[in-house]
C-alpha positions as CSV (number, residue, x, y, z in Angstrom):
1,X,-29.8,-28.5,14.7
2,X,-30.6,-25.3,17.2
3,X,-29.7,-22.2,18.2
4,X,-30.0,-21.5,21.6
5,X,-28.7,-18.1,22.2
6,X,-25.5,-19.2,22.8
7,X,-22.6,-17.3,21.3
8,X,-18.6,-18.2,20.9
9,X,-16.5,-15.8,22.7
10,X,-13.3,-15.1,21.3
11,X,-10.6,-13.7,23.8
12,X,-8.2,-11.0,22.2
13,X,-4.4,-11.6,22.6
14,X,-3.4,-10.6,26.2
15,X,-5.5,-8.6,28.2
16,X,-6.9,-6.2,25.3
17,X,-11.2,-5.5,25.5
18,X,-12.8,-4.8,22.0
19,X,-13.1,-1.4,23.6
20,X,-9.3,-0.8,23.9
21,X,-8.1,-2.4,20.6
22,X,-10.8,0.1,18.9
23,X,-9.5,3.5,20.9
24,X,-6.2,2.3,20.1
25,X,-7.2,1.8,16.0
26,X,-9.1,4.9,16.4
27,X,-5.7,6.5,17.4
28,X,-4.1,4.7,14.8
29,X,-6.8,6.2,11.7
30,X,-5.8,10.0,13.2
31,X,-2.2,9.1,13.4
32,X,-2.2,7.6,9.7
33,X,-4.5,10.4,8.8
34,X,-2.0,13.0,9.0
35,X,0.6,11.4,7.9
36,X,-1.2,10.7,4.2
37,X,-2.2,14.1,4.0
38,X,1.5,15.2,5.1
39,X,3.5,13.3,3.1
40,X,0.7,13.3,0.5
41,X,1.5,17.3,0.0
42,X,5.0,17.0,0.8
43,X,5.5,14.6,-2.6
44,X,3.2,17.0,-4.7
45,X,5.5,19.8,-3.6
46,X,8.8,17.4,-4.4
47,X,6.8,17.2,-8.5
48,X,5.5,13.7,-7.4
49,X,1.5,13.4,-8.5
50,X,-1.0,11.7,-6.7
51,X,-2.3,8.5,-8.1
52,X,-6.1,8.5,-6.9
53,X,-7.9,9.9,-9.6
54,X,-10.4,10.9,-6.7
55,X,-8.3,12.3,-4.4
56,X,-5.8,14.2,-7.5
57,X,-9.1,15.6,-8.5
58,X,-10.4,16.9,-5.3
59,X,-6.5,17.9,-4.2
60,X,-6.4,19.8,-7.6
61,X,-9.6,21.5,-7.4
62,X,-9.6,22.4,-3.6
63,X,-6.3,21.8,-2.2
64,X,-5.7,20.7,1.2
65,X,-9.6,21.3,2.0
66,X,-10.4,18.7,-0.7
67,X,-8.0,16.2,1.0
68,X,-9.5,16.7,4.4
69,X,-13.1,16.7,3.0
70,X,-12.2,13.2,1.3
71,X,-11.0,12.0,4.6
72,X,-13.8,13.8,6.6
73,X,-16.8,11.7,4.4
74,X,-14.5,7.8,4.8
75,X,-14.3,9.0,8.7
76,X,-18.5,9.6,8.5
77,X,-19.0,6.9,6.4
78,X,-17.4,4.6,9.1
79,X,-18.9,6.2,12.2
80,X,-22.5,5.7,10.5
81,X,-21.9,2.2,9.6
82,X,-20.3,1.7,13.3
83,X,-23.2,0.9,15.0
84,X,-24.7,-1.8,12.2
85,X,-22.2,-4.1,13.8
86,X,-21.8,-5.6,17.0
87,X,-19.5,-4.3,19.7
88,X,-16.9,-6.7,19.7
89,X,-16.0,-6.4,15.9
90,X,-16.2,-2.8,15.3
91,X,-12.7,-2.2,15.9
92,X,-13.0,-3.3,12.1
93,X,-14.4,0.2,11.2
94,X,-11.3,2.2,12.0
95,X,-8.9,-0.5,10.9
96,X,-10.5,-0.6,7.3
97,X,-9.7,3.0,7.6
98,X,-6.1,2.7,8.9
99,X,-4.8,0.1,7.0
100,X,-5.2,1.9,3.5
101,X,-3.9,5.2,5.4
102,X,-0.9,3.3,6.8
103,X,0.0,1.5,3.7
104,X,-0.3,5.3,1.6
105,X,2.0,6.5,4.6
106,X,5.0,4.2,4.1
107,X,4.5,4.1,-0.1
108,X,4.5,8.2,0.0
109,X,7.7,8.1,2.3
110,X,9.5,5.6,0.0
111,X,8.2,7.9,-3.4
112,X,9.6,11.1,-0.9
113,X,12.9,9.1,-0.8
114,X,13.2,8.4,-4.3
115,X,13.3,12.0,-5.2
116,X,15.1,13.7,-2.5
């Protein structure tokens, strides 16, 4: 067996480039980024408490600067381990970030509706 330099290309559904699906996941980590730390403070202000022990502790201690510092060093801690991969899979750094932020979105909203 032997490697010679050739690589398996993998096409993305449709017409998307690695370059668009990351800008739109990119897009996608802002967009779920404000809605966690919305409805995030919307449910503390309903009497709701924030599960993370990490984030209740830094929301407690520093409020909304806290929050946004806890999402300020996952956003850094992406963009610096960006460029360890190779272009066509990091589109997986912002939707590692998104997902989580997504999920928190939907399972805030549905706590939100619980109590209202």
């Amino acid at each position: 067996m032997s490697y010679d330099g050739a690589s398996l290309r993998r096409r993305l559904p449709g017409d998307v480039t690695p370059v668009e699906l990351e800008r739109a996941l990119w897009i996608l980590v802002g967009v779920s980024l404000v809605g966690d730390v919305v409805t995030t403070f919307v449910g503390l202000h309903l009497g709701l408490n924030e599960s993370n022990p990490i984030a209740r502790g830094a929301i407690y201690n520093h409020g909304l600067a806290g929050m946004l510092a806890l999402k300020g060093v996952a956003i850094g801690i992406g963009l610096l381990c960006r460029p360890l991969l190779p272009a066509a899979y990091r589109a997986i750094v912002p939707a590692g970030l998104a997902l989580p932020w997504t999920v928190a979105v939907f399972v805030n909203i549905y706590m939100i509706a619980t109590v209202a």
